[in-house]
C-alpha positions as a Markdown table, in Angstrom:
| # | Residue | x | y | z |
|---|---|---|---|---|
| 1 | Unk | 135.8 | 112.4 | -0.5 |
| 2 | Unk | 137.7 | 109.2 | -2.5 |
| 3 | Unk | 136.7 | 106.9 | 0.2 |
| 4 | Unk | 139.7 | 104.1 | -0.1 |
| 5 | Unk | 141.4 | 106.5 | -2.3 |
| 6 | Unk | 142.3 | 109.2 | 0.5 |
| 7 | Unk | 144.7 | 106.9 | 2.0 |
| 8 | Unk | 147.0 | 106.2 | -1.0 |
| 9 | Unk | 148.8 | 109.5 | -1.4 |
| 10 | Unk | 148.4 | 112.2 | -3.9 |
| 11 | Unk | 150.8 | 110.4 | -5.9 |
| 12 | Unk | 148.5 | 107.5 | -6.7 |
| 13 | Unk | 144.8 | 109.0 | -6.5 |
| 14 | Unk | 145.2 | 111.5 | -9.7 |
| 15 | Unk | 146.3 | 108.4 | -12.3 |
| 16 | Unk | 143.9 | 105.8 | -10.4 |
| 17 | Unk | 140.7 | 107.9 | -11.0 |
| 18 | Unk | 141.7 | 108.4 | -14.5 |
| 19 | Unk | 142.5 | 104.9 | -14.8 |
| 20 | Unk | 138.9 | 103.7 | -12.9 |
| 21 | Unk | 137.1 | 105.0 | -16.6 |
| 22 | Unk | 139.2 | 102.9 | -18.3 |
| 23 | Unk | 139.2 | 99.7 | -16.1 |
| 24 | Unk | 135.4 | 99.9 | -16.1 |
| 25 | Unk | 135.3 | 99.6 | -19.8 |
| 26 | Unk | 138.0 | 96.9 | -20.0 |
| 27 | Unk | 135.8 | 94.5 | -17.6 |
| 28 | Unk | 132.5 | 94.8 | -19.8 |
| 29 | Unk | 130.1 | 92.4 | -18.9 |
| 30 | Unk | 131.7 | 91.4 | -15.4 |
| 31 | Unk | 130.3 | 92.7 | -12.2 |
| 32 | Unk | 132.6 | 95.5 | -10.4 |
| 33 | Unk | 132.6 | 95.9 | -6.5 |
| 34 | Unk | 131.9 | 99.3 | -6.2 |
| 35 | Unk | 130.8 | 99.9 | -2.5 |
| 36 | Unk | 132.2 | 102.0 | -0.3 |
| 37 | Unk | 134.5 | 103.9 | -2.3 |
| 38 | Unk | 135.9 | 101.3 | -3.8 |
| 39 | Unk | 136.2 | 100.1 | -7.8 |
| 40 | Unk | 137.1 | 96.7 | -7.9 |
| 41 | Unk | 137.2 | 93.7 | -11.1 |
| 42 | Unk | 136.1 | 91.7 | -7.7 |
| 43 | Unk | 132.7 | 89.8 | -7.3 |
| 44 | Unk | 131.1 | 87.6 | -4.1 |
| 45 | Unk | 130.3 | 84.6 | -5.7 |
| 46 | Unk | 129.0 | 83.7 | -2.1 |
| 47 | Unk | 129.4 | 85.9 | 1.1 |
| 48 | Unk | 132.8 | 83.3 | 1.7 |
| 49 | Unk | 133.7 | 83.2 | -2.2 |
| 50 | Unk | 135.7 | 86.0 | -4.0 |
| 51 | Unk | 136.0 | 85.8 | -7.8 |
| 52 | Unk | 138.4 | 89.1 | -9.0 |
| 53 | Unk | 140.7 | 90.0 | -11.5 |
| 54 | Unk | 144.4 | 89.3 | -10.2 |
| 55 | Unk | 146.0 | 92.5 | -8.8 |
| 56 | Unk | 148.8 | 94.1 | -10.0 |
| 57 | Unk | 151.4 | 97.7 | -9.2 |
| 58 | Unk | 152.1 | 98.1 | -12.5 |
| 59 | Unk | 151.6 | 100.8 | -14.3 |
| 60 | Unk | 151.3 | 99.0 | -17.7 |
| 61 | Unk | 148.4 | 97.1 | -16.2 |
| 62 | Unk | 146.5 | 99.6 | -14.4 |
| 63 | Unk | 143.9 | 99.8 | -17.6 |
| 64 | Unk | 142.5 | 96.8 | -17.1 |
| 65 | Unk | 143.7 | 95.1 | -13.6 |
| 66 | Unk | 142.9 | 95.5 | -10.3 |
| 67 | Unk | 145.4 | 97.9 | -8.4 |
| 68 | Unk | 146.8 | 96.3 | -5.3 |
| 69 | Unk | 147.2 | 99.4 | -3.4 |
| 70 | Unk | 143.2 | 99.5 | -3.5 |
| 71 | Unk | 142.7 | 95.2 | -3.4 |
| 72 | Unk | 145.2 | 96.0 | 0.0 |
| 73 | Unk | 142.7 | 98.5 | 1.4 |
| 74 | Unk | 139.4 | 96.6 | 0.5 |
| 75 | Unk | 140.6 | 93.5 | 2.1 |
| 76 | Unk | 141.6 | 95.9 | 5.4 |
| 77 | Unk | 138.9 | 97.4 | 5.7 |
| 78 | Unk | 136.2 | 94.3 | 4.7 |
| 79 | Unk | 137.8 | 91.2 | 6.2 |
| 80 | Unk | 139.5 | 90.3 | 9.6 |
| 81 | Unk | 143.3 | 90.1 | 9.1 |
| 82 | Unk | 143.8 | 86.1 | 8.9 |
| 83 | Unk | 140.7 | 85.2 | 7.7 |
| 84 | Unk | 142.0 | 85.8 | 4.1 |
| 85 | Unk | 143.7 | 83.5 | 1.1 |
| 86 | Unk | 144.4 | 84.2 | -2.2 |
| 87 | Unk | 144.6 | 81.8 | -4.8 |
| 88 | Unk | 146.1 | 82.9 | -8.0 |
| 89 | Unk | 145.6 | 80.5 | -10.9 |
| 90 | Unk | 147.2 | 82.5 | -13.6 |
| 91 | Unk | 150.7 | 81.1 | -14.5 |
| 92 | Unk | 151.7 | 83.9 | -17.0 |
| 93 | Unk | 150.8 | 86.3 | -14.0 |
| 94 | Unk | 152.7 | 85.6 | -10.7 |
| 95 | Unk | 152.5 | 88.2 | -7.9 |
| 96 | Unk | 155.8 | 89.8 | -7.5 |
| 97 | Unk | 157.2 | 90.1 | -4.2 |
| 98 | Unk | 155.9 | 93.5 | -3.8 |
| 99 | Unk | 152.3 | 92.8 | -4.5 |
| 100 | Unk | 152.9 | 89.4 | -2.0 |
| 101 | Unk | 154.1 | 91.6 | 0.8 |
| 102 | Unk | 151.3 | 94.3 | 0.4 |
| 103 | Unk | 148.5 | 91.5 | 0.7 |
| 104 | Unk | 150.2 | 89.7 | 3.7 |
| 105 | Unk | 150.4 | 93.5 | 5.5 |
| 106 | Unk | 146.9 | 93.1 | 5.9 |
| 107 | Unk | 146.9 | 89.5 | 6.5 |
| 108 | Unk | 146.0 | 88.0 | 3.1 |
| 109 | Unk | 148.2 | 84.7 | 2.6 |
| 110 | Unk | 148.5 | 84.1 | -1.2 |
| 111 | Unk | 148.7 | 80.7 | -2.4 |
| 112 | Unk | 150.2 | 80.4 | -6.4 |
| 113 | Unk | 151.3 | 76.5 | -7.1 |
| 114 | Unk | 147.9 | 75.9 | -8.7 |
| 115 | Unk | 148.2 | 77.9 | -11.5 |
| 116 | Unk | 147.6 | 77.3 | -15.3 |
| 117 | Unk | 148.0 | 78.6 | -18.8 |
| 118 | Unk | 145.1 | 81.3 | -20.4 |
| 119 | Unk | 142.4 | 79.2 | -21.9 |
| 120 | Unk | 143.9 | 76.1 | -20.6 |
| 121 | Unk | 142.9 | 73.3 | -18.6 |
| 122 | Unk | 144.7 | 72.3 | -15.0 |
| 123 | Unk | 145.5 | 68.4 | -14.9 |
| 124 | Unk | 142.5 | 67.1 | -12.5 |
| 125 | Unk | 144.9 | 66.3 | -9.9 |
| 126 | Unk | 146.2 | 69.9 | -9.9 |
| 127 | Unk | 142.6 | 70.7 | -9.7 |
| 128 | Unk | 141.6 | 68.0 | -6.9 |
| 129 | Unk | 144.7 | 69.5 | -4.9 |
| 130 | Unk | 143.7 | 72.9 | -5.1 |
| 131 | Unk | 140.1 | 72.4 | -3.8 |
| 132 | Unk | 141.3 | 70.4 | -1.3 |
| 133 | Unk | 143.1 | 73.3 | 0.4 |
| 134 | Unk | 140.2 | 75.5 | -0.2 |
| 135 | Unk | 138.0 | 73.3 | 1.7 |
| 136 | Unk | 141.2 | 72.8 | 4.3 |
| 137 | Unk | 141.1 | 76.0 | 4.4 |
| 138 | Unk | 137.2 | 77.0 | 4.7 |
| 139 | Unk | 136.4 | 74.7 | 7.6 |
| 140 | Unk | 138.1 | 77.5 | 9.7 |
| 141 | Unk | 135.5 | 80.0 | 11.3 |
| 142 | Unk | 135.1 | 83.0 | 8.9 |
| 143 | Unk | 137.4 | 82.2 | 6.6 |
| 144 | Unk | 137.2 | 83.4 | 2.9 |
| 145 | Unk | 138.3 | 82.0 | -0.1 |
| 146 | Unk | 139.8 | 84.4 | -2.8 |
| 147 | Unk | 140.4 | 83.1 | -6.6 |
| 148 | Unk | 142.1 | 85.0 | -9.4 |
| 149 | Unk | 143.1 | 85.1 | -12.8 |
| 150 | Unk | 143.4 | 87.4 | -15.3 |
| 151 | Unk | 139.8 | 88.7 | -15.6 |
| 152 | Unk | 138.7 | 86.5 | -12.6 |
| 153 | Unk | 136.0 | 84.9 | -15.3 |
| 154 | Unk | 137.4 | 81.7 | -17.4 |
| 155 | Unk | 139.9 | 80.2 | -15.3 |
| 156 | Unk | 138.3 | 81.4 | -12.0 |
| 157 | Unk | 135.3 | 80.2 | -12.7 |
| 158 | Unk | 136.3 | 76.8 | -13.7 |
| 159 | Unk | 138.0 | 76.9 | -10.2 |
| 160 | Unk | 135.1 | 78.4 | -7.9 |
| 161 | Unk | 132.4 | 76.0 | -9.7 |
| 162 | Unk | 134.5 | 73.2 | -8.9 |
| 163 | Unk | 135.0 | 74.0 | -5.1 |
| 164 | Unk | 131.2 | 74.9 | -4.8 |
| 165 | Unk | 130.7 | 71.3 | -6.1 |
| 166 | Unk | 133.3 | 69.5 | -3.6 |
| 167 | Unk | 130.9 | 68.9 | -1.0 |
| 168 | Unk | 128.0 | 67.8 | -3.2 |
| 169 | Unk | 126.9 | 65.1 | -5.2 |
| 170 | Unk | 128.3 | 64.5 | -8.2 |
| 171 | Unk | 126.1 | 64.7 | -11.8 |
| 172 | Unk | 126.4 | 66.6 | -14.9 |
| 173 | Unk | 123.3 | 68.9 | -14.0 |
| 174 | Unk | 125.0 | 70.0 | -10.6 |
| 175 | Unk | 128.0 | 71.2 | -12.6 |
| 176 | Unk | 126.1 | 73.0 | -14.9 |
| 177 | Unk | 124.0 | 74.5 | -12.3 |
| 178 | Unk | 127.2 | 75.7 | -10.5 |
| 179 | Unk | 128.2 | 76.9 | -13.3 |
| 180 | Unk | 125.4 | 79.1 | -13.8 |
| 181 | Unk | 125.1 | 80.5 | -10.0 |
| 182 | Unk | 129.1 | 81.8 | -11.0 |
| 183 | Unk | 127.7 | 83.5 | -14.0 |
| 184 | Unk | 125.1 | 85.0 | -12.6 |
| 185 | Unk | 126.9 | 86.5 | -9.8 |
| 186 | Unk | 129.9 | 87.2 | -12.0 |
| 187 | Unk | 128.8 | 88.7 | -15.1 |
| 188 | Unk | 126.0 | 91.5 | -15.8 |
| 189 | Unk | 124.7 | 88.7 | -18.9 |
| 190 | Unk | 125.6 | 85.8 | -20.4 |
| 191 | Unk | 128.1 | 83.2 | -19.4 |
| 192 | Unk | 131.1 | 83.9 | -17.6 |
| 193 | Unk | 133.1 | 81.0 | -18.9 |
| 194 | Unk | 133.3 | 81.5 | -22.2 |
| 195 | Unk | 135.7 | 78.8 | -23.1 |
| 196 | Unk | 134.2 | 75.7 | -23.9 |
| 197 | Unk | 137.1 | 73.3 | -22.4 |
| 198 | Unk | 137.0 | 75.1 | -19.3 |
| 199 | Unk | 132.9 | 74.3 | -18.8 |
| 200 | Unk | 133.9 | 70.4 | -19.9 |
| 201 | Unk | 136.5 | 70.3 | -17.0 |
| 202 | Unk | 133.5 | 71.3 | -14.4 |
| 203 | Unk | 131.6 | 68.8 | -15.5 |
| 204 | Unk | 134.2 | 66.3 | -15.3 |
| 205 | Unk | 134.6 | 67.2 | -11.6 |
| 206 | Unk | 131.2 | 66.6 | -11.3 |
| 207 | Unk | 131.2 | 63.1 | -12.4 |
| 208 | Unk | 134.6 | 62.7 | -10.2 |
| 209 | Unk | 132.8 | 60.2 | -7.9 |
| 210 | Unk | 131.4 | 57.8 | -11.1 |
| 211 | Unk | 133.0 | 54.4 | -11.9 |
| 212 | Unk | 135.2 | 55.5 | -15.0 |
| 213 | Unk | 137.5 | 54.6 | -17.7 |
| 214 | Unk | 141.6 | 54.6 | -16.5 |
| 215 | Unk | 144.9 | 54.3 | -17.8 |
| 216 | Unk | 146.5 | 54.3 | -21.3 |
| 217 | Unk | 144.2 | 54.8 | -24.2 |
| 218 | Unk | 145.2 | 54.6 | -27.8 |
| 219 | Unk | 144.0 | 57.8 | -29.8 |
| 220 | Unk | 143.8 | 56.1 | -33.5 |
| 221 | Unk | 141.9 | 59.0 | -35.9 |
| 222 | Unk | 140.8 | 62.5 | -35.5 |
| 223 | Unk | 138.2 | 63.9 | -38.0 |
| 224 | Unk | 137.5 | 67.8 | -38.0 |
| 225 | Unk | 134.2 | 67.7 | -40.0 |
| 226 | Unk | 132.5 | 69.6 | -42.3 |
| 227 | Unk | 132.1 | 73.5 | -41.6 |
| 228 | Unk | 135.4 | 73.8 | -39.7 |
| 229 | Unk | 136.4 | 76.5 | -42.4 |
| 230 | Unk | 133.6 | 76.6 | -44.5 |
| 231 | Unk | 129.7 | 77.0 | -44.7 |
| 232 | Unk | 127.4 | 77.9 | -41.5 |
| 233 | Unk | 123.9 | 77.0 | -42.3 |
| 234 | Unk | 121.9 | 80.0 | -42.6 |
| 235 | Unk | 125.2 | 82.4 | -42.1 |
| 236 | Unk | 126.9 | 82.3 | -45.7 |
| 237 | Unk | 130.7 | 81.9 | -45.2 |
| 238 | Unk | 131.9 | 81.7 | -41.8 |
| 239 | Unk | 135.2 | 82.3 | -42.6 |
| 240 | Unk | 134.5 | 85.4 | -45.2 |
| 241 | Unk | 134.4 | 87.2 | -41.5 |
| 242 | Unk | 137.4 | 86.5 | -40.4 |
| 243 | Unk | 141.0 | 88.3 | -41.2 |
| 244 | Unk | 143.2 | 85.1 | -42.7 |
| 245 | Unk | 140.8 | 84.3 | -45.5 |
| 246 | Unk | 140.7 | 80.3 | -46.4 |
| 247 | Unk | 140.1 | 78.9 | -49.9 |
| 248 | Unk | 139.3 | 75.4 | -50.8 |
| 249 | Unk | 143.0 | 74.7 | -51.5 |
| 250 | Unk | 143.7 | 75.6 | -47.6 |
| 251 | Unk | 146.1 | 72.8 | -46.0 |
| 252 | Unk | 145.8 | 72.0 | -42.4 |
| 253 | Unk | 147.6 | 70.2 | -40.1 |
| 254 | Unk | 146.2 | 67.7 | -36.7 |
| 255 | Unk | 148.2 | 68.9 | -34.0 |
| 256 | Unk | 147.3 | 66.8 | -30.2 |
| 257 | Unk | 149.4 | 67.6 | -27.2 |
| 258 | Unk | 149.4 | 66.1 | -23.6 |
| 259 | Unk | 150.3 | 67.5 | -20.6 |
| 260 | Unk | 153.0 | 65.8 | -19.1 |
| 261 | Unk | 154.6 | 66.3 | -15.4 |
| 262 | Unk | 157.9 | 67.7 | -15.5 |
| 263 | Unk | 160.6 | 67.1 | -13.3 |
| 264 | Unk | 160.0 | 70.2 | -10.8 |
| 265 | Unk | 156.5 | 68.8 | -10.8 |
| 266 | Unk | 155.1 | 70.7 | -12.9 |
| 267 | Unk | 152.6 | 70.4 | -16.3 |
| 268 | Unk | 153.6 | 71.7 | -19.5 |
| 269 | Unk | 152.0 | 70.9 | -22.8 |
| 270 | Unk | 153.8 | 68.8 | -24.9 |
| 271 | Unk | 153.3 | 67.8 | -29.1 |
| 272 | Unk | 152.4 | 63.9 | -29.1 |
| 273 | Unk | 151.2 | 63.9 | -32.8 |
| 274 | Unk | 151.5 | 66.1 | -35.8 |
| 275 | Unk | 149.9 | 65.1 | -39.4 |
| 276 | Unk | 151.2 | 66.5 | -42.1 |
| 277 | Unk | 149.8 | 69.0 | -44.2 |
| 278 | Unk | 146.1 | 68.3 | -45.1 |
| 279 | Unk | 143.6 | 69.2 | -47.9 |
| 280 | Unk | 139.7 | 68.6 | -47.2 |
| 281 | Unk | 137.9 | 65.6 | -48.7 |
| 282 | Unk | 135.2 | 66.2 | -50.8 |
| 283 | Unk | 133.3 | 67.0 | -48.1 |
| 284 | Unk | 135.2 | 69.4 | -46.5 |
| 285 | Unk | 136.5 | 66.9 | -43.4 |
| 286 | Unk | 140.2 | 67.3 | -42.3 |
| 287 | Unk | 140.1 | 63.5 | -41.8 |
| 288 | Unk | 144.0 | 61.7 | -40.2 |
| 289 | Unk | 144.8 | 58.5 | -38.7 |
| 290 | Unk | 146.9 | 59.3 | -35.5 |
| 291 | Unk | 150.1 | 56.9 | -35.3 |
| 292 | Unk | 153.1 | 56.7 | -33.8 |
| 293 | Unk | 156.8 | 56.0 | -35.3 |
| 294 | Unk | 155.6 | 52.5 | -35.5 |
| 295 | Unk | 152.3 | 52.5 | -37.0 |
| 296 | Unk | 150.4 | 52.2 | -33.7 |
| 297 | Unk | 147.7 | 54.3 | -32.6 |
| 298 | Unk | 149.4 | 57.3 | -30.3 |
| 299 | Unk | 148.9 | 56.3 | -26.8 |
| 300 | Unk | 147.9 | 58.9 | -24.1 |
| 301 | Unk | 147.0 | 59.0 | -20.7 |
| 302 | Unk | 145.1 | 61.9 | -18.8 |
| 303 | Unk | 144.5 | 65.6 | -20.1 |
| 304 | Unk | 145.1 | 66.4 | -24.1 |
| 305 | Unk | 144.3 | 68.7 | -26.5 |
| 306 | Unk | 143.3 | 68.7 | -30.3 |
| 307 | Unk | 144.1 | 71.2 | -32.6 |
| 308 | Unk | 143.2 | 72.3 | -36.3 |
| 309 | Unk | 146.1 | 74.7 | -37.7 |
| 310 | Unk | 146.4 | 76.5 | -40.6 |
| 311 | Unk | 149.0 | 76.1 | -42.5 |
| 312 | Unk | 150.9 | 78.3 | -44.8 |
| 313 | Unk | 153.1 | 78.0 | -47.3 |
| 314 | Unk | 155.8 | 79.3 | -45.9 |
| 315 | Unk | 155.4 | 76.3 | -43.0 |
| 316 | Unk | 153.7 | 78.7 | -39.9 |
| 317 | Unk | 151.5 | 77.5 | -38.1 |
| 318 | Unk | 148.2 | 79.7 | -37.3 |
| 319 | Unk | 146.2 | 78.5 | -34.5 |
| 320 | Unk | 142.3 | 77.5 | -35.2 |
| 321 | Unk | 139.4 | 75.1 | -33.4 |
| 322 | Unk | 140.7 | 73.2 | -30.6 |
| 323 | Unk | 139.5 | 71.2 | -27.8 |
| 324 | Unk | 140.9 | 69.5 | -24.3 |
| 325 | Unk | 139.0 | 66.6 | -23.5 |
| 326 | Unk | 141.0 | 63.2 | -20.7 |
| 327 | Unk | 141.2 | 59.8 | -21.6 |
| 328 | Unk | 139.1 | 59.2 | -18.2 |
| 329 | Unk | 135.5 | 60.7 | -19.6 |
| 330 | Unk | 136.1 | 59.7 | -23.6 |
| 331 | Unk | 134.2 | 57.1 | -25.0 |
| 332 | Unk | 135.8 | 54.9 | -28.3 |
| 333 | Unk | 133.7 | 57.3 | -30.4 |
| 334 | Unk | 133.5 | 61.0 | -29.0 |
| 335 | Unk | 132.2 | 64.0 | -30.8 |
| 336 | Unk | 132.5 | 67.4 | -30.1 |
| 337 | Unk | 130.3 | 70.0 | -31.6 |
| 338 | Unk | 131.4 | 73.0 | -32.6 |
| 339 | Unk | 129.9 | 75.0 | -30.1 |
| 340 | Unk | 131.8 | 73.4 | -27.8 |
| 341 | Unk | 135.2 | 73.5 | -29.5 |
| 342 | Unk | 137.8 | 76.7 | -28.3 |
| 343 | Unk | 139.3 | 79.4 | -30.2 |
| 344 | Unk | 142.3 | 81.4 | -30.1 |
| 345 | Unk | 142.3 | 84.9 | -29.1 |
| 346 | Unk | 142.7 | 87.3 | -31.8 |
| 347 | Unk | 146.1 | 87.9 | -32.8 |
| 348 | Unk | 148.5 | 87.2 | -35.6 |
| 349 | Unk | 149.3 | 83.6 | -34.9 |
| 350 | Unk | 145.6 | 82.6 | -35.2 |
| 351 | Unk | 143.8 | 81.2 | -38.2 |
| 352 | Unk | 140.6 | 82.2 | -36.8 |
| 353 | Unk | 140.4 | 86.1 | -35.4 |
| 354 | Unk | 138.4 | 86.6 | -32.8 |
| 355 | Unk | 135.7 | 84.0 | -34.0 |
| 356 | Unk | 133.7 | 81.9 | -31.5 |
| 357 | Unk | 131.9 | 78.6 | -31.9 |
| 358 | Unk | 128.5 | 78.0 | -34.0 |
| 359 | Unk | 125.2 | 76.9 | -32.6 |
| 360 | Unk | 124.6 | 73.3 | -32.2 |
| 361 | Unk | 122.9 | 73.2 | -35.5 |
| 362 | Unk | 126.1 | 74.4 | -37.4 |
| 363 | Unk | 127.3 | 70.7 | -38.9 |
| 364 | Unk | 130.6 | 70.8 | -37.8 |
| 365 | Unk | 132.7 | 69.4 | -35.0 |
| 366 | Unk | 135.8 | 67.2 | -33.9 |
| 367 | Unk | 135.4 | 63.7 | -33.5 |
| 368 | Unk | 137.4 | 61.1 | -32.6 |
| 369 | Unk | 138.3 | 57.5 | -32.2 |
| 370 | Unk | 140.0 | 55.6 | -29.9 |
| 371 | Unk | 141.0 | 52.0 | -29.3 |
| 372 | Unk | 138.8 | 49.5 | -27.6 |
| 373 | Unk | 139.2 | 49.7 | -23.8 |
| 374 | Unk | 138.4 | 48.2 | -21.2 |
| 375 | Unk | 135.5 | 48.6 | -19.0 |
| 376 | Unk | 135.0 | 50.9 | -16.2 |
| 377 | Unk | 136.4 | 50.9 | -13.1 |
| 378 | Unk | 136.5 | 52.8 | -9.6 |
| 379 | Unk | 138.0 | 56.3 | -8.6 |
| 380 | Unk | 141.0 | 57.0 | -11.2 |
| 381 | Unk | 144.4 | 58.2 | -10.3 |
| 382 | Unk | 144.2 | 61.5 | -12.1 |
C-alpha cells in the first residue's frame, strides 16, 4: 500500500507520487524522512528538534515543497496532539489559513512572527526572542520544536544551531560545533548552511554572553579588494565563468543597508549609503570613503549589510559579493575573506550567476573601517 498516502483520497495520491520523483531531486543533498510511508524535506536534528522544508497546498509548489496534506498525517501519526509547534521563519512564505487550520487539526500550533528575508540575517533580538519561546516552550514534557524555511537548510539552520546553543556556554568553537551536528543530520555532505552571513550570525550568538562593543559606530571606508571581479590564484578568470562578463572598465557601486524597526515592529532593510559609480585602482580594489550629507562617517547601529553592484550603463543595478556583519562584534579594522562573503542567487538582477566564494587563499575580500570606539562593555541591547 501508500502507507500515509491511502488516507488522502484518490484525488491527491496520483499527482503526489508523481510529484515524490521530483521533490526528491529538488532537495539534493538534504536528508528526506522517508519512514513509514512517508516522503518528507523533514530531518531530526535531535529526537525533540525538526528541521523541514516549510509546507505548502499548492500545486505550483508541490515540486519542491513539502505537501501539507502528508506534513498533517506525519505529525498525526508521529507526535501526541499538543506536543507540537511550528516555527516558520520564512517571510516570503507565510502559511495560509488553510495550511494553519490543517496543522492545528492535528494539534500543531504554528508560530510566524520570527520570520526573515532568503539569505538574510534576523536582527539578534528577533533571534534572542525566538529562542526564547523555543526553550519556553521545550521545558514542557515531550514537547518538540519544529523550524522551517524554504529548504529547512540556510535559515533553519542558523535558527536550530542557535537554540541548541541557548543553554550552553558561549565560544566561537561551540557554534561551529553546533553548526556541524545540524549539517550532519541535515544534509547527505557538506554544509548545510551555505551562506556565509548566516554561519557569522551563529557565531555571534555564541559569543552573546562576552563583554562587547555597543551603541552607534561610525562606518568611515569600505574597500572590496583585489580579486572581487578578477583573477583567482591558480583558477584563471573567475569571472570568465560567469554569465555578465566584467572588463577592466566595469564600474561598481558601495551599497550598505541597515535594518531598521518599522513602526508595526517590524525589520526591513533600508539604503544608508550609496557611492557612486566606481572604477578599480590599479590594483583592482573598489576602494570608497563612506559619508553622510555632511561629510561625517555614516553612523550605524546593530545589523547591516555591504554590497558590491555592478553597474551598467544604462544605471541597473546587478547584485554581486555581499556580507552582513553588527556593529556589536566589528572591530575598527574588520576583514572579510572572500570565502566568507554571500552571493546572489542566479538570476537576472545578479552580477555574479550562481558563483560562490573562493578558498581562503583567493586574495580577495571586504574590509572595512570604522571610527574609534569605545571600549567594551557588558550584555548589549540588541
Amino acid at each position: 500500500g501508500g502507507g500515509a498516502l491511502d488516507t488522502l483520497g484518490p484525488c491527491v495520491v496520483g499527482p503526489f507520487e508523481m510529484w515524490r520523483k521530483t521533490r526528491t531531486l529538488a532537495s539534493s543533498r538534504r536528508n528526506r524522512y522517508t519512514k513509514e510511508g512517508f516522503d518528507l524535506d523533514l530531518t531530526y536534528i535531535t529526537p525533540r528538534i525538526l528541521a523541514m522544508a516549510t509546507p505548502s497546498q499548492s500545486i505550483a509548489t508541490w515540486a519542491f515543497r513539502n505537501h501539507i496534506d502528508e506534513v498533517q498525517e506525519f505529525f498525526k501519526k508521529k507526535h501526541t496532539k499538543g506536543t507540537v509547534k511550528l516555527w516558520n521563519i520564512m517571510s516570503e512564505g507565510r502559511l495560509d489559513q488553510a495550511t494553519v487550520q490543517k496543522l492545528e487539526s492535528v494539534g500543531v500550533e504554528t508560530i510566524q512572527d520570527f520570520s526573515f528575508d532568503d539569505r538574510g540575517v534576523p536582527p539578534l533580538e528577533l533571534l534572542d526572542s525566538a529562542i526564547a519561546s523555543m526553550q519556553d516552550w521545550m521545558h514542557e514534557q515531550d514537547a518538540v520544536c519544529c523550524v522551517s524555511c524554504r529548504s529547512g537548510k540556510g535559515r533553519t539552520g542558523l535558527v536550530v544551531s542557535c537554540l541548541m546553543l541557548a543553554n550552553h556556554a558561549s565560544s566561537p568553537e561551540a557554534g561551529d560545533d553546533a553548526m556541524f551536528l545540524f549539517s550532519d543530520k541535515r544534509v547527505s555532505e557538506g554544509i548545510a548552511m551555505t551562506v556565509p552571513s548566516h554561519r557569522r550570525w551563529v557565531r555571534y550568538f555564541a559569543n552573546r554572553h562576552q563583554p562587547l562593543r555597543r551603541g552607534l559606530v561610525g562606518l568611515s571606508q569600505v574597500k572590496f579588494s583585489i580579486g572581487a571581479f578578477g583573477e583567482l590564484p591558480g583558477q584563471g578568470t573567475w569571472m570568465a565563468r560567469q554569465l555578465q562578463m566584467l572588463s577592466g572598465e566595469t564600474r561598481c557601486k558601495v551599497l550598505v543597508f541597515a535594518l531598521v524597526k518599522q513602526g508595526d515592529g517590524k525589520f526591513d532593510q533600508k539604503k544608508v549609503f550609496g557611492s557612486k559609480a566606481l572604477k578599480p585602482d590599479e590594483e583592482g580594489n573598489f576602494t570608497v570613503d563612506t559619508k553622510d550629507k555632511n561629510g561625517g562617517p555614516v553612523m550605524i547601529q546593530g545589523a547591516f549589510r555591504i554590497m558590491l553592484n555592478k553597474h551598467k550603463d544604462n544605471g541597473e543595478l546587478l547584485e554581486g559579493p555581499s556580507c552582513w556583519l553588527h556593529t556589536n562584534h566589528i572591530d575598527e579594522e574588520t576583514v572579510i575573506e572572500g570565502s566568507e562573503c554571500d552571493f546572489p542567487r542566479a538570476s537576472a538582477t545578479s552580477a555574479i550567476v550562481g558563483a560562490r566564494g573562493g578558498d581562503d587563499e583567493a586574495g580577495w575580500g571586504v574590509s572595512i573601517s570604522v571610527c574609534p570606539m569605545g571600549g567594551k562593555t557588558g550584555l548589549p541591547q540588541v
